[in-house]
C-alpha positions as CSV (number, residue, x, y, z in Angstrom):
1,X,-58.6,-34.0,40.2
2,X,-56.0,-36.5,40.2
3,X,-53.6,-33.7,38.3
4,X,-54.3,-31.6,40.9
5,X,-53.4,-33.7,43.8
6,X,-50.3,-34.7,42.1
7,X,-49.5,-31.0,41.7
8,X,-49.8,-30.3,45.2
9,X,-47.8,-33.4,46.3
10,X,-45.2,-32.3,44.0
11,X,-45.3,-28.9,45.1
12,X,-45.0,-29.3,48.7
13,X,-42.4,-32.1,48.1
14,X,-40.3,-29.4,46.3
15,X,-40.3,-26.9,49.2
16,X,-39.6,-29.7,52.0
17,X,-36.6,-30.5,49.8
18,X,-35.4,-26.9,49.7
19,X,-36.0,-26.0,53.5
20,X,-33.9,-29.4,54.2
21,X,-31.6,-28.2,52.2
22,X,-30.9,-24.9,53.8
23,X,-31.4,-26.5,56.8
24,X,-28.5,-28.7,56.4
25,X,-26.4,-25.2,54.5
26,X,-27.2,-23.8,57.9
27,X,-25.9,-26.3,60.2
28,X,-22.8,-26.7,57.9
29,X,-21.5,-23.3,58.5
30,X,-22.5,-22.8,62.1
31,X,-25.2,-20.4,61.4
32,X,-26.0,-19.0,65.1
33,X,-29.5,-17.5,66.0
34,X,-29.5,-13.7,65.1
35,X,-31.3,-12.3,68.1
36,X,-29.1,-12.4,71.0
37,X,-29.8,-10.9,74.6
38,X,-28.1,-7.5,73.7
39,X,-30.6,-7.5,69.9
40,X,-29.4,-7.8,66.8
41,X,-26.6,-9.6,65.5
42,X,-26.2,-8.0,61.9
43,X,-23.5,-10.3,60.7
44,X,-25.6,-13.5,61.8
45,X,-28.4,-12.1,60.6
46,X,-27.4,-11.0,57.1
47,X,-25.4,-14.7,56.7
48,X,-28.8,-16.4,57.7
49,X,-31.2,-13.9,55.2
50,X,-28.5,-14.4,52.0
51,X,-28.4,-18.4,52.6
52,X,-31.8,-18.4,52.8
53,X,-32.7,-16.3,49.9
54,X,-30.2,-17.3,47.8
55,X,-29.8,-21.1,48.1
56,X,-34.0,-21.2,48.0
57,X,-33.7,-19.3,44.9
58,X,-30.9,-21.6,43.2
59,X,-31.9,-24.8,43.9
60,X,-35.2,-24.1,42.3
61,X,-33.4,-23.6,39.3
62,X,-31.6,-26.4,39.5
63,X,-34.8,-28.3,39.6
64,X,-36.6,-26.2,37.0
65,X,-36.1,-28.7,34.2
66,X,-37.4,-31.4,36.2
67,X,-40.2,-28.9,37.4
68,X,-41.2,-27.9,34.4
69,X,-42.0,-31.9,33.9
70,X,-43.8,-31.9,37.3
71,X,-45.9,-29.2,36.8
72,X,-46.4,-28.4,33.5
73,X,-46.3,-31.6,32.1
74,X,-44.1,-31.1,29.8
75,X,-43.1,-34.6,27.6
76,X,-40.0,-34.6,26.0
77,X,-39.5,-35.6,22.1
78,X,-36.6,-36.8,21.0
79,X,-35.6,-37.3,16.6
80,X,-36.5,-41.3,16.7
81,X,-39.5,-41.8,17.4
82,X,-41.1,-38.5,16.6
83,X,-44.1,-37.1,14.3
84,X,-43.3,-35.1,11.5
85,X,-44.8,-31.5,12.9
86,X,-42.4,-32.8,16.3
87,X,-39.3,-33.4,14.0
88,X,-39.9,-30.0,12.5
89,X,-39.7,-28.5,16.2
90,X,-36.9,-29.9,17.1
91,X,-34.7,-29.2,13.4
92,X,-35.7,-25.3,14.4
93,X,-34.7,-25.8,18.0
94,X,-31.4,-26.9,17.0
95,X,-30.7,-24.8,14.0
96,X,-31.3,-21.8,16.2
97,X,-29.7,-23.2,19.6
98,X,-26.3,-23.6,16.7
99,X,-26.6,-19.8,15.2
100,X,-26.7,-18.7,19.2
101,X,-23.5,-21.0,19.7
102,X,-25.1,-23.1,22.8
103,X,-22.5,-25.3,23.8
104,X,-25.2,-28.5,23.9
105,X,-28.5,-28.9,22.3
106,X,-31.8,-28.2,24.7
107,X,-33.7,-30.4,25.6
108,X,-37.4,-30.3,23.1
109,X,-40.8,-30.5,25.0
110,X,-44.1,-30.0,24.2
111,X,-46.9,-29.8,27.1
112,X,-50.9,-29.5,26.5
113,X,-52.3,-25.9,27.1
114,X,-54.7,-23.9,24.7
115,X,-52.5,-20.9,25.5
116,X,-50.2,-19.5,22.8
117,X,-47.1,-19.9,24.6
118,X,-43.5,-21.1,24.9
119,X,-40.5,-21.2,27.5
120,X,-37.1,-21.9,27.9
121,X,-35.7,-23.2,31.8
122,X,-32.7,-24.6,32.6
123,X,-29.9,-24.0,35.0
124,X,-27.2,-23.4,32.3
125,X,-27.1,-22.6,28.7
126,X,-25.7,-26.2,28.1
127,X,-28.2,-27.7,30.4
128,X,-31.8,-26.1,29.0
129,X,-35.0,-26.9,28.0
130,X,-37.0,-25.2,25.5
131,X,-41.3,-26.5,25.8
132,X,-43.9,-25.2,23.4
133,X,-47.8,-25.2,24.0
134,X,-50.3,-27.5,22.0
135,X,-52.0,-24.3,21.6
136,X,-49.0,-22.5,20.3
137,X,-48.6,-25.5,17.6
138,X,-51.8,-25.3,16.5
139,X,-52.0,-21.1,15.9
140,X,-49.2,-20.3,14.8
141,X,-47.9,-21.0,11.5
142,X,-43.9,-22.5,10.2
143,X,-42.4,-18.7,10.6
144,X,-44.3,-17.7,13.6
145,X,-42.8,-20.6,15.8
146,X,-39.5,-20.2,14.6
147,X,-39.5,-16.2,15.6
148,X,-41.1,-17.6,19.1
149,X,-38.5,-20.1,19.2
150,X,-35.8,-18.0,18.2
151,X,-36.9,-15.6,21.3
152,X,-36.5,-18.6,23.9
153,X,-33.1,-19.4,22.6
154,X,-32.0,-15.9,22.8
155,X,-33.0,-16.3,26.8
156,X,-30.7,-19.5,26.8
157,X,-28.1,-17.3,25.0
158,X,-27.9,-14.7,27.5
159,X,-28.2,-16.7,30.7
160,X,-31.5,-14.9,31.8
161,X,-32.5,-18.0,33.8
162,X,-29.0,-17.3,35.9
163,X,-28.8,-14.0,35.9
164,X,-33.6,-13.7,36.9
165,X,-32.5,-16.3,39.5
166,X,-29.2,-14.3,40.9
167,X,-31.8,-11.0,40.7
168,X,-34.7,-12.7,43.1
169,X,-32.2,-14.9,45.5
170,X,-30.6,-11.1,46.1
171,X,-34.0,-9.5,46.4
172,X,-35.5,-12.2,48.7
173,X,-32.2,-12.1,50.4
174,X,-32.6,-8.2,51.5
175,X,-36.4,-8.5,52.1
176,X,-35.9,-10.7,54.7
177,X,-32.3,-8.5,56.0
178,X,-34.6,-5.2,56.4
179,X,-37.9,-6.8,57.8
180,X,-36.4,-8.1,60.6
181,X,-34.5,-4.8,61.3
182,X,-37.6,-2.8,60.9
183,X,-39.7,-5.0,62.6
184,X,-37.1,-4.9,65.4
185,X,-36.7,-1.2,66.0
186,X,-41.3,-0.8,65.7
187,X,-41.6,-3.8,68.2
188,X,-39.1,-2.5,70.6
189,X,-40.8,1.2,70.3
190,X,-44.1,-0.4,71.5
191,X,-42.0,-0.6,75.3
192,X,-42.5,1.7,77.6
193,X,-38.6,1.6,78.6
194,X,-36.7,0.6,75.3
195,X,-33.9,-0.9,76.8
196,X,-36.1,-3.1,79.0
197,X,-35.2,-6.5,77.2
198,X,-36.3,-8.2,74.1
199,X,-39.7,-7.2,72.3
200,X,-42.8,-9.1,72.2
201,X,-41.9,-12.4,70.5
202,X,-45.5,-12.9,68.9
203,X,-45.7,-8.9,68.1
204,X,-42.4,-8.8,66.5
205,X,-42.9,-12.5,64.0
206,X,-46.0,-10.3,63.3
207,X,-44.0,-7.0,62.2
208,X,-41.4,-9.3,60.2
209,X,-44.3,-11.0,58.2
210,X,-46.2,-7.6,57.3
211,X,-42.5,-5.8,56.1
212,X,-41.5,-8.8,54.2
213,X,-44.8,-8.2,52.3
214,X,-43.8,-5.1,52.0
215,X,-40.5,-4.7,50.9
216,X,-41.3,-7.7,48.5
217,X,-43.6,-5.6,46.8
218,X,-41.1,-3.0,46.0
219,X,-38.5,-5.5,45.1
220,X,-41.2,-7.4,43.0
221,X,-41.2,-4.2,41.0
222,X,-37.6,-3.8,40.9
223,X,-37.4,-7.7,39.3
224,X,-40.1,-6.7,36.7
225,X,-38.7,-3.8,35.6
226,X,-35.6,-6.1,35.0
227,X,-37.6,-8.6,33.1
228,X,-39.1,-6.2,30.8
229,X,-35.5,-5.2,29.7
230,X,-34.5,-8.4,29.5
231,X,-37.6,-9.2,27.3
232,X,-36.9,-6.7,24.9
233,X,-33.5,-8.1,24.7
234,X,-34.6,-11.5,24.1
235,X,-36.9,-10.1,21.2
236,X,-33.8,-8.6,19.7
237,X,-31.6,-11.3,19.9
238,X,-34.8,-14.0,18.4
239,X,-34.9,-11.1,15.3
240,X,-31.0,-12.0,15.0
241,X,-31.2,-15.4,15.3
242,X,-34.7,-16.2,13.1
243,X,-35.0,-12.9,11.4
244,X,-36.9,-9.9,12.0
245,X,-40.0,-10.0,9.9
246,X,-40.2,-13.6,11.8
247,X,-39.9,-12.5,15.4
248,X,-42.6,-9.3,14.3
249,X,-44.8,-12.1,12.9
250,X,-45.0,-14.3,16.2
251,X,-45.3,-10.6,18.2
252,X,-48.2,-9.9,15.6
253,X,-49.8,-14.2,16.3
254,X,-49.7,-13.2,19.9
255,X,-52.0,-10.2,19.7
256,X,-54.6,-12.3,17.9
257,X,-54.5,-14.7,20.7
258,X,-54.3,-12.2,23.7
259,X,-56.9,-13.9,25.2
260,X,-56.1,-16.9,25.5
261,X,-54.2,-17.9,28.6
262,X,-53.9,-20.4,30.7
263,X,-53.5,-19.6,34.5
264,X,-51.9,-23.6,35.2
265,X,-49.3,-22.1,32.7
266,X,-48.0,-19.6,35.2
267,X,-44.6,-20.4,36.3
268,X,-41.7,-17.9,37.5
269,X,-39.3,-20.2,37.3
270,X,-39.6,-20.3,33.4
271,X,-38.8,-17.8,30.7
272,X,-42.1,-17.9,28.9
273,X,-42.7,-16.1,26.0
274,X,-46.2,-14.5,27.4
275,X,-48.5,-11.5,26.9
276,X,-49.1,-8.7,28.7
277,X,-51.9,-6.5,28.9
278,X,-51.3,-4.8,32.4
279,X,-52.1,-1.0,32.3
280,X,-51.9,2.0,34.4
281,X,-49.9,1.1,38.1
282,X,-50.2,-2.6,37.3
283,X,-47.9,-1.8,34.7
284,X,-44.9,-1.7,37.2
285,X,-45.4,-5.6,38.5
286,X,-45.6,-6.9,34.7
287,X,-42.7,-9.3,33.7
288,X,-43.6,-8.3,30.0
289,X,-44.1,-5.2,28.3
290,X,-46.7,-4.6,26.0
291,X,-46.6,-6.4,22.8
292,X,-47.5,-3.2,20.9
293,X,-44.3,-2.1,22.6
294,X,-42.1,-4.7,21.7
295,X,-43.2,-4.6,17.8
296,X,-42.4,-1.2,17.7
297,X,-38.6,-1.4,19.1
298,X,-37.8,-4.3,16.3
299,X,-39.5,-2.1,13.6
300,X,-37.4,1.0,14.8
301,X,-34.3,-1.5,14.6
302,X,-34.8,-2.1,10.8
């Protein structure tokens, strides 16, 4: 209960920050209401949906080190004072985090879940953080972590904690844009006499909230669709760095523990190395693809 609470506080502590933040970004630049007495202003308007979007979506990755702390409770482990199975972790972490050329070591954390997992956060490739599952540690054998392992790096490698981030600040960033639009040009048909001042304040707040929900389930597909590309990638690049047969191996530990998952687990701000067994439409909102899918592309590669 106590975790729970703590989560919460931490959680709502974290979004206070950010809407200060904007806040602040806002009043900085001048950022002048977008509905004026003639409508729209588009220029306002798209200034005020891109700071908003973006700087929400950047400063939680800023933070996601320290999140992933928060929420997931990750502790960090360090060479000193560390058992032998944590010293082990940490030689792989760095062996593979020197093959990818990563201009610092990440930071090595381990965090207590019975899911078979792993991610990598971070807001740069020299400031990251790679956290493995008690469950994963326990499952999986010497070669199967390393293949896991070598996956997270190859996120770290190719800047897909950037590059997920840029992708959702610019999706949040038009959500917002053509919901207010849209919302706009339904609330003002809803007048007898369309040029008969502004809309319904309550109606149109109404409109905006059901288009952002939405258009952010179109872009949601749109982001997963890039995620599963970027997870086959990451796969590729973990068969480069810890070898093939290893990566297939960890692919192959996963599908004997598809069923164990741990809902606390579920963060988007990390790269987590997680399962998916979405079929059908669902299919289009999965941030994974299949694991029978991503064997098959690294045995095709051989």
């Amino acid at each position: 209960m106590k975790q729970i609470a703590k989560r919460v506080v931490l959680f709502l502590a974290v979004n206070f920050l950010v809407i200060l933040a904007i806040s602040i970004i806002l009043n900085i630049f001048n950022i002048k209401p977008y509905l004026t007495s003639h409508g729209i202003d588009y220029k306002a308007l798209l200034i005020f949906c891109l700071i908003w979007g973006m700087a929400g979506a950047f400063i939680s990755l800023a933070l996601s080190r320290q999140m992933a702390k928060w929420f997931m409770g990750v502790h960090l482990i360090n060479s000193e004072d560390a058992t032998p199975k944590e010293r082990e972790l940490i030689d792989i972490i760095h062996k593979l985090a020197r093959r990818a050329g990563l201009p610092k070591m990440p930071e090595v954390g381990i965090y207590d879940s019975f899911e078979v997992n792993a991610f990598a956060t971070g807001p740069s490739r020299a400031r990251s953080l790679v956290a493995v599952s008690t469950g994963l540690l326990k499952r999986m054998n010497g070669a199967e972590i390393e293949g896991v392992l070598g996956h997270e790096i190859a996120h770290i490698m190719n800047g897909d904690m950037v590059t997920m981030t840029l992708l959702q600040g610019i999706v949040n960033a038009f959500v917002m844009f053509f919901a207010r639009i849209v919302a706009w040009v339904v609330a003002k048909s809803f007048r007898k006499d369309s040029d008969a001042g502004e809309p319904s304040p309550f109606l149109y707040m109404f409109l905006v909230f059901a288009f952002e929900i939405l258009f952010m389930i179109l872009g949601t597909i749109v982001i997963a669709t890039y995620s599963r590309f970027r997870e086959f990638r990451a796969d590729s690049g973990g068969a480069r760095l810890a070898g093939r047969e290893k990566m297939i191996g960890a692919l192959h530990a996963l599908e004997r523990a598809v069923n164990l998952q741990d809902p606390h687990a579920e963060q988007p701000a990390f790269q987590a190395f997680k399962i998916s067994n979405t079929k059908g439409m669902l299919r289009w909102f999965s941030t994974h693809p299949p694991l029978e899918e991503r064997i098959k592309r690294l045995e095709e590669q051989g």
